[in-house]
N, CA, C and O of each residue as an XYZ file, in Angstrom:
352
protein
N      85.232     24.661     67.411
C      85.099     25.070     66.037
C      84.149     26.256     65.922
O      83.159     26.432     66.632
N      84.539     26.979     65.025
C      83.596     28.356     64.715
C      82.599     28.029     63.617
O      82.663     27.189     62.719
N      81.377     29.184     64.021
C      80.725     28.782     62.981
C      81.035     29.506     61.672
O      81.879     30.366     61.926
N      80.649     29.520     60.160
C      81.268     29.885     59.429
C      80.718     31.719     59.438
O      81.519     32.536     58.984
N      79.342     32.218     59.978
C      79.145     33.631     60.311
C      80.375     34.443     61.063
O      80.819     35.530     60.694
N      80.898     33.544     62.391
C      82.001     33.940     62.721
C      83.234     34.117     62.013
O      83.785     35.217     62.042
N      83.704     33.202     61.411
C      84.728     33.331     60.765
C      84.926     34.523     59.630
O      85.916     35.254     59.587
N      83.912     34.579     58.810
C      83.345     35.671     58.241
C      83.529     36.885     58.860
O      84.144     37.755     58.242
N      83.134     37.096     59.907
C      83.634     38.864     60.203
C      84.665     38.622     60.994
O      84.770     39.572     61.770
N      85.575     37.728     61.207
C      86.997     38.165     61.719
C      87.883     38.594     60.798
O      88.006     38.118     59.670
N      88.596     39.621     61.326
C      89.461     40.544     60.654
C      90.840     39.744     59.884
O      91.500     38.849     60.412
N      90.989     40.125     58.977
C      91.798     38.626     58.186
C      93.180     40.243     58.143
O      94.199     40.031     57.486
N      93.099     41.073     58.557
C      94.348     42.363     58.518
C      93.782     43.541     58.971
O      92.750     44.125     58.640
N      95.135     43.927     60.256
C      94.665     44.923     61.024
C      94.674     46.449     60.062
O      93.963     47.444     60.210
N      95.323     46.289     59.458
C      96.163     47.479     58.102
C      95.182     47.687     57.552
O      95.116     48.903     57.370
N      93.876     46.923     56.946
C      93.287     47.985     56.175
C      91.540     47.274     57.082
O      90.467     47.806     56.798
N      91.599     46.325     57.898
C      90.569     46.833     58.760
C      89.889     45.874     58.157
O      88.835     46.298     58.631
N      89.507     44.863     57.471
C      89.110     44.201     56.446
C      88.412     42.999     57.122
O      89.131     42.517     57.997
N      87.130     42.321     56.966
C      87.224     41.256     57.408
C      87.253     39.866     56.407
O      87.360     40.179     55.221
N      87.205     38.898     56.568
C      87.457     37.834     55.623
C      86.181     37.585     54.309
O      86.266     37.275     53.121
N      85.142     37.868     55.131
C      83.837     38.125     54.051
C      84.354     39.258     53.147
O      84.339     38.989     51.946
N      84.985     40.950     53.632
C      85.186     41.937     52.539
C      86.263     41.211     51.589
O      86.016     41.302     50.386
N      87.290     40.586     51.912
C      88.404     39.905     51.455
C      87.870     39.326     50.146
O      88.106     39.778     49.026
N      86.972     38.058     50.499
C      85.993     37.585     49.066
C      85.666     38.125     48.587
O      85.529     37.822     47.402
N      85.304     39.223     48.985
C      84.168     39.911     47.646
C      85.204     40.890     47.463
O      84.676     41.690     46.691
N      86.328     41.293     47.703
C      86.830     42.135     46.587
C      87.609     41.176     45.693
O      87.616     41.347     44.474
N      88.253     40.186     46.262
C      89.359     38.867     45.682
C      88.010     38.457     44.405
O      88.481     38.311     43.276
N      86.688     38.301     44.490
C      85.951     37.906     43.399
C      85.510     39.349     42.340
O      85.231     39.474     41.148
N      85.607     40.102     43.282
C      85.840     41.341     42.011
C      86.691     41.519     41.705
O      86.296     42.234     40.784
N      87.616     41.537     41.608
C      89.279     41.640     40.485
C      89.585     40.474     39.618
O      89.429     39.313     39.994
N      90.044     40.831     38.399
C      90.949     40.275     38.255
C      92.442     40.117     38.248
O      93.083     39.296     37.591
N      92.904     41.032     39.083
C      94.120     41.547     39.728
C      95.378     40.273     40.043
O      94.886     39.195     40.376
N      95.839     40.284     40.020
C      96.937     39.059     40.038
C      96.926     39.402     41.752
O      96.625     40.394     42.415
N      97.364     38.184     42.036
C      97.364     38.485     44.269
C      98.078     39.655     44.518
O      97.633     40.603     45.165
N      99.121     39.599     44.039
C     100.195     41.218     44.755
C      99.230     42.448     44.903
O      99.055     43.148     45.900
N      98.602     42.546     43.569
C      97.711     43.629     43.771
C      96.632     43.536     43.988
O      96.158     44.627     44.306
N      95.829     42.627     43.986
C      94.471     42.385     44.575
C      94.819     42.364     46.131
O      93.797     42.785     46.673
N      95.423     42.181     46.753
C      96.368     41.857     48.219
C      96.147     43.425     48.655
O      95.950     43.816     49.805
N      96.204     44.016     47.788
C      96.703     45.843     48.471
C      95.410     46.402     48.395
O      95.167     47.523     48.841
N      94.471     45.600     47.795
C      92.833     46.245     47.800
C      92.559     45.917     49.661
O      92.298     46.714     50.562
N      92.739     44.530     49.685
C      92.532     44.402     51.075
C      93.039     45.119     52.108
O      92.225     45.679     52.843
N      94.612     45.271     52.415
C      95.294     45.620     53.039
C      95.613     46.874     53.223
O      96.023     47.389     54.262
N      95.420     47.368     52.194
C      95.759     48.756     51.782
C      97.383     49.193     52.022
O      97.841     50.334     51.966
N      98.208     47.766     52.342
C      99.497     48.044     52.699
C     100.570     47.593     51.680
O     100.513     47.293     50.488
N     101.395     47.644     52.430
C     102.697     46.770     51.606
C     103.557     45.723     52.435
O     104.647     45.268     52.088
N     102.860     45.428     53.595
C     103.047     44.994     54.842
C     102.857     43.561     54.431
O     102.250     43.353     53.380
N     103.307     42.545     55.143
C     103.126     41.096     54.718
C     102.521     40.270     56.174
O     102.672     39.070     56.399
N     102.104     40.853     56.698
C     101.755     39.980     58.188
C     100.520     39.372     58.017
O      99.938     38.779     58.926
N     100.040     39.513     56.737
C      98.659     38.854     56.525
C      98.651     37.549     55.349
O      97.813     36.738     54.954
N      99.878     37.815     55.096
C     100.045     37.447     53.356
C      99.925     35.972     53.640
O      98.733     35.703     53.492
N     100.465     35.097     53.914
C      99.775     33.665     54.296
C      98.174     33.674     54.491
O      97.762     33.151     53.456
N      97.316     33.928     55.110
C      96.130     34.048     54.878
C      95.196     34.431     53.934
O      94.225     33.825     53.481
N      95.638     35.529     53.708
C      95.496     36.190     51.954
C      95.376     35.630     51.149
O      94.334     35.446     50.520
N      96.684     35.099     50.903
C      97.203     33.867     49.473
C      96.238     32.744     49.544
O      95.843     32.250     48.488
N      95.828     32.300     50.660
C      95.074     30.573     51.146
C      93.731     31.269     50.289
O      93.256     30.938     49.202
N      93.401     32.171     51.071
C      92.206     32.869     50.426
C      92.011     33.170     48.982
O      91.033     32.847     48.308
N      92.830     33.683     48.675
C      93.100     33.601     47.038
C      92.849     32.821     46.217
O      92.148     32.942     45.213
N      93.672     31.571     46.779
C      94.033     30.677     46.046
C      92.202     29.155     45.969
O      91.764     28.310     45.188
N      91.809     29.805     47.501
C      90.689     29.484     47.511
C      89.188     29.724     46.371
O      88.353     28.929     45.939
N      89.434     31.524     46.156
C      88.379     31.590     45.668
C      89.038     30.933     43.947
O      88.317     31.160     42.975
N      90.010     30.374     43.785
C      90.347     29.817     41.966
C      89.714     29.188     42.293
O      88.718     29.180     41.569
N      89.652     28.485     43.134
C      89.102     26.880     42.893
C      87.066     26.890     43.533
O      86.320     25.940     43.770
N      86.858     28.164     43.594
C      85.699     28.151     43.377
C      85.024     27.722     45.117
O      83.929     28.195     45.422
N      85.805     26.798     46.162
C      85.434     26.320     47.366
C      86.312     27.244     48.442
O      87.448     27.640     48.182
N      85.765     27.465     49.419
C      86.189     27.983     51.135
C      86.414     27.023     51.996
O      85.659     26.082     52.242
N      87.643     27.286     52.552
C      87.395     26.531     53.431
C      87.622     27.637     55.160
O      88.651     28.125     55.630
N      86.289     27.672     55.639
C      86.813     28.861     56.388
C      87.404     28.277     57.647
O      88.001     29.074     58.371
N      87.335     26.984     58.036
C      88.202     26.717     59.254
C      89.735     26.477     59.076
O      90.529     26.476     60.017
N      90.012     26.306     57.975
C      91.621     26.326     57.571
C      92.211     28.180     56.955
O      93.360     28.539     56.700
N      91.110     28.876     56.897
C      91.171     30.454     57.433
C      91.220     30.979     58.708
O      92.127     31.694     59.134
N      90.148     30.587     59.375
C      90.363     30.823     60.959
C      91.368     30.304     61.574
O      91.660     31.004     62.543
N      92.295     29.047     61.418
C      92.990     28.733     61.775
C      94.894     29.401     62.041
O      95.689     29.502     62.976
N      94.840     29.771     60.240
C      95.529     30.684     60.059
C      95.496     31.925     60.659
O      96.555     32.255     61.194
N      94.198     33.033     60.746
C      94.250     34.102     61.328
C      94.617     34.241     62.522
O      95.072     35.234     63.089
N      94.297     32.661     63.101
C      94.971     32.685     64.969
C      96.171     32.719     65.091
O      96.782     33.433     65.886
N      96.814     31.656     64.019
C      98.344     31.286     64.261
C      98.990     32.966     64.055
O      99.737     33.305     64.973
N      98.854     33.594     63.391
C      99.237     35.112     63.245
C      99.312     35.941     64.261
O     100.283     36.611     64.610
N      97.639     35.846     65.004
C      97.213     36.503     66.170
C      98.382     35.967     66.963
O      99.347     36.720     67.098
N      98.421     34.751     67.510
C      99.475     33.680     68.292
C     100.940     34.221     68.109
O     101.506     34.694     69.094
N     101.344     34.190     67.341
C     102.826     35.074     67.094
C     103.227     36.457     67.067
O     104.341     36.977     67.131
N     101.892     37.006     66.941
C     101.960     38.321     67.387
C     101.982     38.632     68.825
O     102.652     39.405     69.510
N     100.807     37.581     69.133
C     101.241     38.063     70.653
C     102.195     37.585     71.707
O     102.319     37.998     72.861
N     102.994     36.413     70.936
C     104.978     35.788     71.262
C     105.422     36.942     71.526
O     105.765     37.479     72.580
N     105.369     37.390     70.108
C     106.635     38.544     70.015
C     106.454     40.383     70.800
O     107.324     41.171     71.173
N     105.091     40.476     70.786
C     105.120     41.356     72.383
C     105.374     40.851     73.827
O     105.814     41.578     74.717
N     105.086     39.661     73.966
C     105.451     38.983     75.402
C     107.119     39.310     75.212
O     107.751     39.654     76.211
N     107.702     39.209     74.091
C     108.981     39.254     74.130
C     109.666     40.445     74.464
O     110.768     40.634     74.979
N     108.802     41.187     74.072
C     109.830     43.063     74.088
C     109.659     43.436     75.522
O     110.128     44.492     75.946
């Protein structure tokens, strides 16, 4: 298990470079509906993050984090990303 400092600066999207701490604090500065609060982070239109994102999102409504069911997610991503280069 990570500690929650760690989890905090892992990169939650390679696209705009972001880590999961910048993620909160822009997701708590907007009131942006996710699609577009999503593109503050990302700076994309890309969806390879968007499961993590959304958890996150949907996290800061309810006011609680949970950052090991974040870290968890950011691996499974990492994990399929690196399937699908073993593949090519």
């Amino acid at each position: 298990m990570r500690d929650t400092q760690e989890i905090l600066n892992m990169e939650i999207c390679e696209c705009g470079e972001k880590s999961v701490a910048q993620a909160i604090e822009i997701f708590q500065n907007t009131s942006l509906p996710f699609k577009k609060a999503k593109k503050l982070v990302t700076e994309c239109n890309k969806s390879c993050c968007r499961a993590a994102l959304l958890k996150l999102y949907d996290m800061k409504d309810f006011g609680r984090f949970d950052y090991d069911e974040i870290a968890y997610m950011i691996e499974q991503r990492l994990e399929r990303l690196k399937k699908l280069n073993e593949e090519s």
